[in-house]
PyMOL Python script that loads the backbone (N, CA, C, O; Angstrom):
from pymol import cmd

cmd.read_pdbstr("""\
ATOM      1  N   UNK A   1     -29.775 -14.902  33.709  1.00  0.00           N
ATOM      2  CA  UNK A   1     -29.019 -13.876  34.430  1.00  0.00           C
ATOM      3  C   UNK A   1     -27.752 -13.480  33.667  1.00  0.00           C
ATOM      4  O   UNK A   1     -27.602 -12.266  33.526  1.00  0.00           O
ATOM      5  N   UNK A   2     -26.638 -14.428  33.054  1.00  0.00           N
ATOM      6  CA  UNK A   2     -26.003 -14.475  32.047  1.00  0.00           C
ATOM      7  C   UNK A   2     -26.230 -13.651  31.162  1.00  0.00           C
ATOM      8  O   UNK A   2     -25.349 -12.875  30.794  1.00  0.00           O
ATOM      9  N   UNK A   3     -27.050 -13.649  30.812  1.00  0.00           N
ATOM     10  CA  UNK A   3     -27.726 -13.200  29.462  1.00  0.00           C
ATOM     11  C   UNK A   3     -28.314 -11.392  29.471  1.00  0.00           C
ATOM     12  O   UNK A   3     -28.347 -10.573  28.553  1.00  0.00           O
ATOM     13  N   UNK A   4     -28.689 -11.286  30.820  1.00  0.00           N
ATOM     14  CA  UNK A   4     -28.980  -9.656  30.979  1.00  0.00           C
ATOM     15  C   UNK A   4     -27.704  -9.345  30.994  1.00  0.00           C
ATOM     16  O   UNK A   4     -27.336  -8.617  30.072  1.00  0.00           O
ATOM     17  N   UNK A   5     -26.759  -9.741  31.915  1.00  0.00           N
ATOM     18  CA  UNK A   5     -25.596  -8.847  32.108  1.00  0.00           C
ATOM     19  C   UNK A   5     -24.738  -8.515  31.088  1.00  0.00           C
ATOM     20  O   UNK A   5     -24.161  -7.433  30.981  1.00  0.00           O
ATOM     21  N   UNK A   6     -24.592 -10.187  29.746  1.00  0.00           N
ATOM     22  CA  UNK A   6     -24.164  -9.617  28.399  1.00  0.00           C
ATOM     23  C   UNK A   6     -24.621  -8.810  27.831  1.00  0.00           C
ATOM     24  O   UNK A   6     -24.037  -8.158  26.965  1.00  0.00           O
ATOM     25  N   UNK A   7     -26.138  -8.617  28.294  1.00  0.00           N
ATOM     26  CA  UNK A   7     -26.583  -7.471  27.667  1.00  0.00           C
ATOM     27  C   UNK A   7     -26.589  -6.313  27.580  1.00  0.00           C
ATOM     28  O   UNK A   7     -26.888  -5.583  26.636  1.00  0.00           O
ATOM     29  N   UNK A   8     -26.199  -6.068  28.740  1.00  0.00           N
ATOM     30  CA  UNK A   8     -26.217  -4.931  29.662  1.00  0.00           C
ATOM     31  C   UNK A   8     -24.382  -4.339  29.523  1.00  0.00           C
ATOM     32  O   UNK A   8     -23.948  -3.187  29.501  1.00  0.00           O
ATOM     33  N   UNK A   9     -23.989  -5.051  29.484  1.00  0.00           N
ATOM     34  CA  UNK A   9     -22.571  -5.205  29.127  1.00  0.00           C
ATOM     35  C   UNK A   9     -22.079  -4.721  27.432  1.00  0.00           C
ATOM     36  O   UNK A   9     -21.180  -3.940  27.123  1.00  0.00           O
ATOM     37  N   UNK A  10     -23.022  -5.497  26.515  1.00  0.00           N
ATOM     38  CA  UNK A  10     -22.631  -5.068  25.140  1.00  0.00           C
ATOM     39  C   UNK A  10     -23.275  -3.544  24.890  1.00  0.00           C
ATOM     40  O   UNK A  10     -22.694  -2.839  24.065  1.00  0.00           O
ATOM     41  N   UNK A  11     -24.686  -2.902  25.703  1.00  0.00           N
ATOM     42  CA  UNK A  11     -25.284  -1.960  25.283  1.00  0.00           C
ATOM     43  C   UNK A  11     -24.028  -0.771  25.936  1.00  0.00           C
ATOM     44  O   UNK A  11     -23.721  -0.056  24.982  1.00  0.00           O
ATOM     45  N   UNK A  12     -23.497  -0.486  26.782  1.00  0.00           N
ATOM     46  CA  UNK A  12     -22.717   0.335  27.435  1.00  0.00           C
ATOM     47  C   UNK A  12     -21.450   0.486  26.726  1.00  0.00           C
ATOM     48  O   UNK A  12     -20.926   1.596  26.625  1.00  0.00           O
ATOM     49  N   UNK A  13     -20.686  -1.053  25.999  1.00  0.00           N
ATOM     50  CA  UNK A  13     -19.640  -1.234  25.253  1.00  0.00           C
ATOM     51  C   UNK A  13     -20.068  -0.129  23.652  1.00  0.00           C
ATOM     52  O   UNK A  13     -19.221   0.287  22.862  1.00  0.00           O
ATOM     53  N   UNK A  14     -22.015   0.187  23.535  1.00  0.00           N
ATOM     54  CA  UNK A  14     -22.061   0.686  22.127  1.00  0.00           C
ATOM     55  C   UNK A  14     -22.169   1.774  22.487  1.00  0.00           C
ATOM     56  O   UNK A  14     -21.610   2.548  21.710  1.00  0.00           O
ATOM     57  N   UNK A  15     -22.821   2.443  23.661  1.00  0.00           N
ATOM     58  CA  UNK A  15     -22.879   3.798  24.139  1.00  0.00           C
ATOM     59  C   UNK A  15     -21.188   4.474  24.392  1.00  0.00           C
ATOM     60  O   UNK A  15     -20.871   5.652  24.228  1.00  0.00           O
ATOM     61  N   UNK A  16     -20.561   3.693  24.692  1.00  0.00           N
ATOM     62  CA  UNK A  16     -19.441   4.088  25.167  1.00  0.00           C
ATOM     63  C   UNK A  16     -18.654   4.577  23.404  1.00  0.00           C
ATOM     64  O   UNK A  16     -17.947   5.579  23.302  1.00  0.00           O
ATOM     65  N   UNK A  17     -18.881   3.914  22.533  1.00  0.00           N
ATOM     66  CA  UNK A  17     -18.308   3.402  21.273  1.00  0.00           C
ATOM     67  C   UNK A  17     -19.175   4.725  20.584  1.00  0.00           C
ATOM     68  O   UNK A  17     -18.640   5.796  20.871  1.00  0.00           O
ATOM     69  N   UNK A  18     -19.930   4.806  20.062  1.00  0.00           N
ATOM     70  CA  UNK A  18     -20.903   5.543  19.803  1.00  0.00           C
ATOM     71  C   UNK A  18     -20.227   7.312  20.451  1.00  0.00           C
ATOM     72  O   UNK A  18     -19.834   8.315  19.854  1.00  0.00           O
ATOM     73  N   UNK A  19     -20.363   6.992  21.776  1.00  0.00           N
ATOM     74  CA  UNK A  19     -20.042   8.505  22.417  1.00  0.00           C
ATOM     75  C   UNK A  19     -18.291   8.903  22.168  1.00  0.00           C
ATOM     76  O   UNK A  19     -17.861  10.036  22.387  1.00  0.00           O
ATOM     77  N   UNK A  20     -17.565   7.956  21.764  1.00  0.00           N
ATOM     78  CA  UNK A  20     -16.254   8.432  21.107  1.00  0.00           C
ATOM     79  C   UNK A  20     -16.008   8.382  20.037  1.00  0.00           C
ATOM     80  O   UNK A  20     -14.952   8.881  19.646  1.00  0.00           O
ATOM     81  N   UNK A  21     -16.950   7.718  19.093  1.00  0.00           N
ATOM     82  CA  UNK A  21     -17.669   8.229  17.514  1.00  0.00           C
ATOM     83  C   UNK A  21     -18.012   9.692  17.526  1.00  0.00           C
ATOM     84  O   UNK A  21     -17.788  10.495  16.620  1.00  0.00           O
ATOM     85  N   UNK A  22     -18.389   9.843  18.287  1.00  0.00           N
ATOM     86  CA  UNK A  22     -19.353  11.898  18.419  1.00  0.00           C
ATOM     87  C   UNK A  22     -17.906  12.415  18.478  1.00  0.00           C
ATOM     88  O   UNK A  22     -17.435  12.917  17.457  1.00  0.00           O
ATOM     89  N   UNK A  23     -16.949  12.306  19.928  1.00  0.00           N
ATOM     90  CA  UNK A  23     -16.554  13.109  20.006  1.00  0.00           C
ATOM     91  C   UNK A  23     -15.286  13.291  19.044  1.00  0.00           C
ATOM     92  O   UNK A  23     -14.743  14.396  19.082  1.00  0.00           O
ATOM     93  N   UNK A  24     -14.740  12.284  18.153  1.00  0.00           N
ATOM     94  CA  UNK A  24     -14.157  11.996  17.021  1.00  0.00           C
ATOM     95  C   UNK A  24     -14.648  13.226  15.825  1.00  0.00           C
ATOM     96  O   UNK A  24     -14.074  14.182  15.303  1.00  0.00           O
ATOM     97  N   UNK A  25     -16.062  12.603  15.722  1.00  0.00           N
ATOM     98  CA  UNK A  25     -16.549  13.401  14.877  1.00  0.00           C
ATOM     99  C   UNK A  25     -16.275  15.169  15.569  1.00  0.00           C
ATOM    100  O   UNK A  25     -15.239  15.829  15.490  1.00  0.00           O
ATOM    101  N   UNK A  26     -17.001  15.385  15.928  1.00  0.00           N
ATOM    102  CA  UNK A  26     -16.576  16.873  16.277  1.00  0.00           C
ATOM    103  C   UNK A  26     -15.105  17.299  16.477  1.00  0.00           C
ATOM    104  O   UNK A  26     -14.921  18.516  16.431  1.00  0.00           O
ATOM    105  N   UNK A  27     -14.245  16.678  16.647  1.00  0.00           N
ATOM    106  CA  UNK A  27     -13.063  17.268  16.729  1.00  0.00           C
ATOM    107  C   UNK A  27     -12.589  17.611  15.052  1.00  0.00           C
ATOM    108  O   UNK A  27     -12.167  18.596  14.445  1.00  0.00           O
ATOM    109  N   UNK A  28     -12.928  16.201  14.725  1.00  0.00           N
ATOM    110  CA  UNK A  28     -12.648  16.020  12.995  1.00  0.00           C
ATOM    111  C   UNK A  28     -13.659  17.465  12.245  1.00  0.00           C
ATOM    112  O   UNK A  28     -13.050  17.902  11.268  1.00  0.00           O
ATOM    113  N   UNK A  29     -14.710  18.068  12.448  1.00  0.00           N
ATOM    114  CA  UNK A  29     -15.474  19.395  12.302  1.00  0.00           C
ATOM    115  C   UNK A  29     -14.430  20.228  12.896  1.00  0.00           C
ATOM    116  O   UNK A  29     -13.590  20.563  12.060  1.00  0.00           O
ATOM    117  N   UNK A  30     -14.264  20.571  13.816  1.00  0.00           N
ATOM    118  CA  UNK A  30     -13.099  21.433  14.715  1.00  0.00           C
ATOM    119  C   UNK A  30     -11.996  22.137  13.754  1.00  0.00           C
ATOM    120  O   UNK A  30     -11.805  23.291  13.370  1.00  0.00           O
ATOM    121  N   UNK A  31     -11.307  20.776  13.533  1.00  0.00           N
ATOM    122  CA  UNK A  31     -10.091  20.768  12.530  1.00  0.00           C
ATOM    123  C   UNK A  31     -10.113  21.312  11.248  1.00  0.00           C
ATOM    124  O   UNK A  31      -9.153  21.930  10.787  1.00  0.00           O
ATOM    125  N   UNK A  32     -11.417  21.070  10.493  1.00  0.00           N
ATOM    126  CA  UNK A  32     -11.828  21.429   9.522  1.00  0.00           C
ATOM    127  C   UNK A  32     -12.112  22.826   9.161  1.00  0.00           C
ATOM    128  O   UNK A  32     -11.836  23.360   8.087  1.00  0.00           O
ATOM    129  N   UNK A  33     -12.714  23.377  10.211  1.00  0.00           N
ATOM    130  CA  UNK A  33     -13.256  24.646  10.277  1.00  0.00           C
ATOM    131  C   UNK A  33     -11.449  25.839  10.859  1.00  0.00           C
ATOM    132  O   UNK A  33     -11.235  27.045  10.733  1.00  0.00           O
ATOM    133  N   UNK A  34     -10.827  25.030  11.285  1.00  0.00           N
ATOM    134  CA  UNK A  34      -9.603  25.700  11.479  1.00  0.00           C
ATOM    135  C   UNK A  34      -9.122  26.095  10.179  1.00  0.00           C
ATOM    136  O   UNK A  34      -8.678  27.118   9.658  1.00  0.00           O
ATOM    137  N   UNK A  35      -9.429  24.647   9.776  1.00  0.00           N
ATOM    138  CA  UNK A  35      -7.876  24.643   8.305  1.00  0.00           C
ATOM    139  C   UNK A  35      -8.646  25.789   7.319  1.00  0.00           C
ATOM    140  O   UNK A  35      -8.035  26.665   6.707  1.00  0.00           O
ATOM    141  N   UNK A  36     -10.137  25.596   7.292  1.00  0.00           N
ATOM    142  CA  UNK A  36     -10.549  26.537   6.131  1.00  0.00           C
ATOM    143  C   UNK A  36     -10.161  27.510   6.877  1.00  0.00           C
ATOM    144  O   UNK A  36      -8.994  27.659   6.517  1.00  0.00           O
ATOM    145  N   UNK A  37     -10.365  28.263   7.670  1.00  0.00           N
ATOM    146  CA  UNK A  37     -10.290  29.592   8.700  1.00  0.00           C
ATOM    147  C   UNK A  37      -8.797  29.580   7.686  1.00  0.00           C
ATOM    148  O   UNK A  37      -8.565  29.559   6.477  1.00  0.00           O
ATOM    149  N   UNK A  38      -8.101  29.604   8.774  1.00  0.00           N
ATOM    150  CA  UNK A  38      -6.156  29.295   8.089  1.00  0.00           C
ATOM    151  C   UNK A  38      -6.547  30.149   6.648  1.00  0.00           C
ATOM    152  O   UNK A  38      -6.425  31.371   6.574  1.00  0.00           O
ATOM    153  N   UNK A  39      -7.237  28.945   5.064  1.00  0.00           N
ATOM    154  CA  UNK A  39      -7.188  29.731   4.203  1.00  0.00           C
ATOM    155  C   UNK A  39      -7.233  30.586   3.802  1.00  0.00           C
ATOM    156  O   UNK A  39      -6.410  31.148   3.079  1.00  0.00           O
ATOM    157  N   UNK A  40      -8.635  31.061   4.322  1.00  0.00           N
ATOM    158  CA  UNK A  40      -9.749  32.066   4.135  1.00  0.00           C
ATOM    159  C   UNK A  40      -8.482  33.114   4.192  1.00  0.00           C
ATOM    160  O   UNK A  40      -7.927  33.595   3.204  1.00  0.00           O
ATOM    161  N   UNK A  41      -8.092  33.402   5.804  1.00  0.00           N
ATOM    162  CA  UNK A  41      -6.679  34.106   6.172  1.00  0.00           C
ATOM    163  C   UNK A  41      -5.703  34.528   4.787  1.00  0.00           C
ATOM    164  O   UNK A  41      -5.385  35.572   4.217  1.00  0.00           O
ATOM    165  N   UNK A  42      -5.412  32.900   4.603  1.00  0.00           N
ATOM    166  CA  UNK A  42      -3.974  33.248   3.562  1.00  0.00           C
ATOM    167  C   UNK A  42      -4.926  34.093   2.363  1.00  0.00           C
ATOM    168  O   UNK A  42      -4.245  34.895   1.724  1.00  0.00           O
ATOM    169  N   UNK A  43      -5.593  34.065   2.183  1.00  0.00           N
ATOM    170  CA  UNK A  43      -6.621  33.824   0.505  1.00  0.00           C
ATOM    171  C   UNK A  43      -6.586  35.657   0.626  1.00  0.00           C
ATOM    172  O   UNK A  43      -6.223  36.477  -0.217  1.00  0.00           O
ATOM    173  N   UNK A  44      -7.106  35.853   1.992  1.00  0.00           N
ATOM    174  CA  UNK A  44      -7.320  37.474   2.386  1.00  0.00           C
ATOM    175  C   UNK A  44      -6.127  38.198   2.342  1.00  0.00           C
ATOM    176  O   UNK A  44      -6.055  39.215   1.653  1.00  0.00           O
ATOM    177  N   UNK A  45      -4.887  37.664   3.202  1.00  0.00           N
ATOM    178  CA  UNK A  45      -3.664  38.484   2.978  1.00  0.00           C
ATOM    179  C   UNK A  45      -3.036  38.865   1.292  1.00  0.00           C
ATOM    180  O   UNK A  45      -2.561  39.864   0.751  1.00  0.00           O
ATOM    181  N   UNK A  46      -3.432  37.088   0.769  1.00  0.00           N
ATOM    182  CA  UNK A  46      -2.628  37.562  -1.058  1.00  0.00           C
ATOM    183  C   UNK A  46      -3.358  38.803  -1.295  1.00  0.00           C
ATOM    184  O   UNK A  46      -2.663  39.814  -1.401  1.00  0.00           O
ATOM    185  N   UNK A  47      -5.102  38.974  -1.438  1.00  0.00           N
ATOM    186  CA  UNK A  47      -5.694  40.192  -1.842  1.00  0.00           C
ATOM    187  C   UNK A  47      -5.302  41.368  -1.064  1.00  0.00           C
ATOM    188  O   UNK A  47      -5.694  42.473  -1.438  1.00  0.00           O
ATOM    189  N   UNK A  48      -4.626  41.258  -0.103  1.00  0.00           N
ATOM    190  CA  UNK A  48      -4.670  42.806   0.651  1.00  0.00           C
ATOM    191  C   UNK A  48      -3.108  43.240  -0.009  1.00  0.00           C
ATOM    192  O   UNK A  48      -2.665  44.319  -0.403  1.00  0.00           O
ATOM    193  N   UNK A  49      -2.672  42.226   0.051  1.00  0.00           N
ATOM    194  CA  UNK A  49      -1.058  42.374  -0.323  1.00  0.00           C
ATOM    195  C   UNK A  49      -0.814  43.139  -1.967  1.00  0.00           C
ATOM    196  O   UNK A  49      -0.073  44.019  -2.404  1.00  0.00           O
ATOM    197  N   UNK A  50      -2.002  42.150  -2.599  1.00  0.00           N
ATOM    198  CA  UNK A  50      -1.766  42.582  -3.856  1.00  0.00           C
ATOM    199  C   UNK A  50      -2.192  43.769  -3.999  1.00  0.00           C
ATOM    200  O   UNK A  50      -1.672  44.425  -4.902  1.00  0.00           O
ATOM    201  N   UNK A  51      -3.200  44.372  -3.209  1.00  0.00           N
ATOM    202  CA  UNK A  51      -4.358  45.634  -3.378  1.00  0.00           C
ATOM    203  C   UNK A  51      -3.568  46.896  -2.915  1.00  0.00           C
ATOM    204  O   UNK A  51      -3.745  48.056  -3.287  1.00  0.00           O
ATOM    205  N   UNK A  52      -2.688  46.433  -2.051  1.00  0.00           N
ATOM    206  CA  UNK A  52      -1.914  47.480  -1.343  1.00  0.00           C
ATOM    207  C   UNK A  52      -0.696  47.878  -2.107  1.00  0.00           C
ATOM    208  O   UNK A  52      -0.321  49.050  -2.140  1.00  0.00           O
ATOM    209  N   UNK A  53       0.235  46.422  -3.029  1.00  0.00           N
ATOM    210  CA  UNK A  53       1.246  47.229  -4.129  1.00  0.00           C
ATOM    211  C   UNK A  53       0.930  47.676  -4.881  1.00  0.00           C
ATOM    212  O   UNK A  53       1.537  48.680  -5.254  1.00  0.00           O
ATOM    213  N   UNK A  54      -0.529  47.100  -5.776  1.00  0.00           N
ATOM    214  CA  UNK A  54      -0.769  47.753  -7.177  1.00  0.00           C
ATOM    215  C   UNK A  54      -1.623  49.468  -7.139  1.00  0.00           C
ATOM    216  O   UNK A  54      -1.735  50.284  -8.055  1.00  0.00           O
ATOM    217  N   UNK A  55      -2.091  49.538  -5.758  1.00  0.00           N
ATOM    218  CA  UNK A  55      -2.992  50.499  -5.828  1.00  0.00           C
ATOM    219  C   UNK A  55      -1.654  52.071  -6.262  1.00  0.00           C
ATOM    220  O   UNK A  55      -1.912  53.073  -6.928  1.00  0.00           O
ATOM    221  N   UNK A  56      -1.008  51.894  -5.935  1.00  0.00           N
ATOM    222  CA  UNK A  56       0.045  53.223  -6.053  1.00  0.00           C
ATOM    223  C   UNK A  56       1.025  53.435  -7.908  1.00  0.00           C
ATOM    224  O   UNK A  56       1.827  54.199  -8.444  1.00  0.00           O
ATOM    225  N   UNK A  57       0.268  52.231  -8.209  1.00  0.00           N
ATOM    226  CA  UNK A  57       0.971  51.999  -9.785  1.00  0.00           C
ATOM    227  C   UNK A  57      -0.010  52.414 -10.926  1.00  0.00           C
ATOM    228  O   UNK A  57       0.162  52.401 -12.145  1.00  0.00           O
ATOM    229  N   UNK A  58      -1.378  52.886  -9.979  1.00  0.00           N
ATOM    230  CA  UNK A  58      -2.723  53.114 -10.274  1.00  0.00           C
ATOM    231  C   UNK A  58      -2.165  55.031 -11.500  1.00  0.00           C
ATOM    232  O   UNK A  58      -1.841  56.040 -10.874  1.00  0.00           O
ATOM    233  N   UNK A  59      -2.191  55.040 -12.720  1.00  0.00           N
ATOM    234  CA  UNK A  59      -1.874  56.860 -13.337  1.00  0.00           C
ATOM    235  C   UNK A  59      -3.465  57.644 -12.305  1.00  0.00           C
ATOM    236  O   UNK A  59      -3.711  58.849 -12.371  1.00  0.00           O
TER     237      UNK A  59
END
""", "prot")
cmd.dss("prot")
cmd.show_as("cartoon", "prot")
cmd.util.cbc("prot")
cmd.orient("prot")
């Protein structure tokens, strides 16, 4: 009887462990996909910035 309930006890301790592994993981994806976003952003403004002074220096 001992022995189911440790059992029963450690399997819930890995589901539980496991299911805040996932949601770890996905936040850690989340974050990731922000920060590139963010770049992508900065990466787009230098080109618009630059496209927009040089185009008028254009003979």
């Amino acid at each position: 009887m001992v022995n189911q309930l440790l059992t029963a006890a450690m399997v819930h301790v890995f589901a539980l462990a496991g299911f805040l592994a996932g949601i770890a993981t996905l936040w850690a994806i989340s974050r990731a996909c922000r920060a590139a976003r963010a770049g992508l952003r900065w990466c787009w403004r230098q080109i618009t910035q630059h496209h927009s002074t040089t185009i008028g220096d254009l003979p």
